[in-house]
C-alpha positions in Angstrom: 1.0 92.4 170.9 2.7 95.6 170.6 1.5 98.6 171.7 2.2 102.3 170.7 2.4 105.0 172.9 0.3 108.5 171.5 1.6 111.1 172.1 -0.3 114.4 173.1 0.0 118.2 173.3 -2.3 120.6 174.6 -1.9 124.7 174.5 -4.9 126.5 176.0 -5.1 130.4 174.3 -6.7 133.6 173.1 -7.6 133.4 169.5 -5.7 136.7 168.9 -3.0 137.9 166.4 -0.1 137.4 168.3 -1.0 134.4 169.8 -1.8 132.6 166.8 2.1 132.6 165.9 3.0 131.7 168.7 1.2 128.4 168.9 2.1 127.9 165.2 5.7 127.7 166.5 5.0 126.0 169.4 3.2 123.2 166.6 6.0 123.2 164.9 8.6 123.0 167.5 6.3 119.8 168.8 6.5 118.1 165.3 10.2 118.9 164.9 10.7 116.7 168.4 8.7 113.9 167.4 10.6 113.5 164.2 7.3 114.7 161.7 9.1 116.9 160.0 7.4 116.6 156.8 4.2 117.7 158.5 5.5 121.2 159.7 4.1 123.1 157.2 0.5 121.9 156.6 -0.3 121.2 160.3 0.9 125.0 160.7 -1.1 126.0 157.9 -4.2 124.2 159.2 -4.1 125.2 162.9 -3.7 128.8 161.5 -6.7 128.7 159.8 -8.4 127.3 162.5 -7.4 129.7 164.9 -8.0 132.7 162.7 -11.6 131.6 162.0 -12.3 131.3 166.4 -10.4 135.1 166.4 -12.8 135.9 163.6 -15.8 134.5 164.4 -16.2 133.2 168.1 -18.5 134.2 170.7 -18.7 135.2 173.5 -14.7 135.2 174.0 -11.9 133.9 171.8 -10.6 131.5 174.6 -9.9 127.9 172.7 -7.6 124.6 173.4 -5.4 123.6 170.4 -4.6 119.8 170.9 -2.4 117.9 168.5 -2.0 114.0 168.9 -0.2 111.5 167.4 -1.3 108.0 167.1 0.1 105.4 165.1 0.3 106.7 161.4 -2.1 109.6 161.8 -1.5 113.4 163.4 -4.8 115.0 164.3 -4.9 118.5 165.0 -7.9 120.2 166.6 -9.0 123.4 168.1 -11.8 123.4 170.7 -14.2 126.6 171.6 -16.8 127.9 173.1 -19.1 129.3 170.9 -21.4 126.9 169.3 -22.0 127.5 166.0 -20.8 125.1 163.6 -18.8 126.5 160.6 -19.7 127.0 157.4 -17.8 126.7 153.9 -18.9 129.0 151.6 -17.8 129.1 148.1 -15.7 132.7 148.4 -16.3 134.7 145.2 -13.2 135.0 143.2 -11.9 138.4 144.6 -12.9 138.2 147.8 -10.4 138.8 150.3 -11.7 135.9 153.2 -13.9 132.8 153.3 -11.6 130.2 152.1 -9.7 128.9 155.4 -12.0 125.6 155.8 -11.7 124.9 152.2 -8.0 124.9 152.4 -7.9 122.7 155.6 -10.0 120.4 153.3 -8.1 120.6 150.3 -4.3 119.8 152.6 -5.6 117.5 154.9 -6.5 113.4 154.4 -9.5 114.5 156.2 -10.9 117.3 158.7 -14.2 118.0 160.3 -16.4 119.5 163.1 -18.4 117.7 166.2 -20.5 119.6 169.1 -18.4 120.3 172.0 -21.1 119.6 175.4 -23.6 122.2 175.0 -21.8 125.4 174.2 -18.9 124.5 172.1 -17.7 123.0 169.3 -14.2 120.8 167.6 -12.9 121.4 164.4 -10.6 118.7 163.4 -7.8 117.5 160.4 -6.1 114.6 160.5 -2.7 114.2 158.1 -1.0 111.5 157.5 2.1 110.4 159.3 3.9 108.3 156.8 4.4 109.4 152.9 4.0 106.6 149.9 7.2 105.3 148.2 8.8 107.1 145.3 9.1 104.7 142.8 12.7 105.6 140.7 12.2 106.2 137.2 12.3 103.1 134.8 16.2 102.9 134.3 14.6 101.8 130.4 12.3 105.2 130.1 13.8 107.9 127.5 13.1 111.2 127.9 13.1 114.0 125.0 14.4 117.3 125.1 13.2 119.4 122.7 15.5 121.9 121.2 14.0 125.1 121.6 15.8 128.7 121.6 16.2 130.5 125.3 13.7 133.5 125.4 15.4 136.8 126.5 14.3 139.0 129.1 12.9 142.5 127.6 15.1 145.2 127.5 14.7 147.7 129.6 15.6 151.0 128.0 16.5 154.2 129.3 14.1 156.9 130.3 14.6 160.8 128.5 15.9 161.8 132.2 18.4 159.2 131.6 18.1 158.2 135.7 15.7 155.5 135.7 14.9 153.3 133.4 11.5 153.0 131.3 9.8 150.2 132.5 11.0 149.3 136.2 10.8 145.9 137.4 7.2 145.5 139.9 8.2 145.9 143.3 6.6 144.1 145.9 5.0 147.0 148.7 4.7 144.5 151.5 7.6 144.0 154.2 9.2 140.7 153.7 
């Protein structure tokens, strides 16, 4: 019989801004050394939103464990604290601003959930899958057809009557980054 090893990491935190990226890094520097690569960017995803609902929402303090573990094909990712009240996912109206974190963790993960915790705590848990299904190559026999259609053209931007700027600037993002 062979056996294989899981493999286990455990940071222990304040649910707070700063914080929060730092365990995102440390998550990612984790997956990086056991070779799951692939996995960086939802498992980062998911433990942010996990984190950012105990910041949000915890009580009495924002103190919680974030444990990933790795056993055989399957990287779970939890976050452990110590208020008691199970989450809830909400259908966010369409321009609200918060409320969707859970229903992303659902929609990236194979599966994800939330089990008491002794008698003031809770888990909340994803699990994602470790290995990827095979790309099949395209059928060697499959024809594809390129329809012939002219390029379109970027609109012209015209000059303004102060002749410094033009009319119609391109949109400019107003966040850093």
């Amino acid at each position: 019989m062979i056996s294989y090893p899981s493999r286990h990491c455990t940071v222990e935190l304040q649910a707070l801004p700063s914080r929060i990226g730092q365990v995102r890094r440390i998550v990612s520097a984790q997956l990086r050394y056991w070779h799951l690569d692939p996995l960086i960017d939802r498992a980062s995803l998911g433990v942010t939103e996990l984190l950012s609902n105990v910041h949000r929402h915890a009580q009495p303090d924002k103190t919680c464990t974030v444990e990933i573990e790795l056993l055989l094909d399957r990287l779970t990712v939890s976050v452990r604290d110590s208020d008691p009240r199970m989450p809830v996912v909400d259908d966010a109206e369409p321009l609200a601003t918060c409320g969707r974190g859970l229903a992303m963790v659902a929609a990236m993960s194979e599966s994800w959930g939330v089990r008491p915790d002794g008698e003031s705590g809770k888990v909340v848990w994803f699990t994602l899958p470790t290995s990827t299904p095979p790309v099949t190559a395209p059928s060697l026999h499959a024809r594809h057809t390129i329809l012939d259609k002219p390029a379109r053209r970027f609109a012209e931007v015209g000059a303004s009557a102060d002749g410094l700027r033009p009319d119609h600037a391109p949109a400019r993002s107003a966040v850093a980054g």
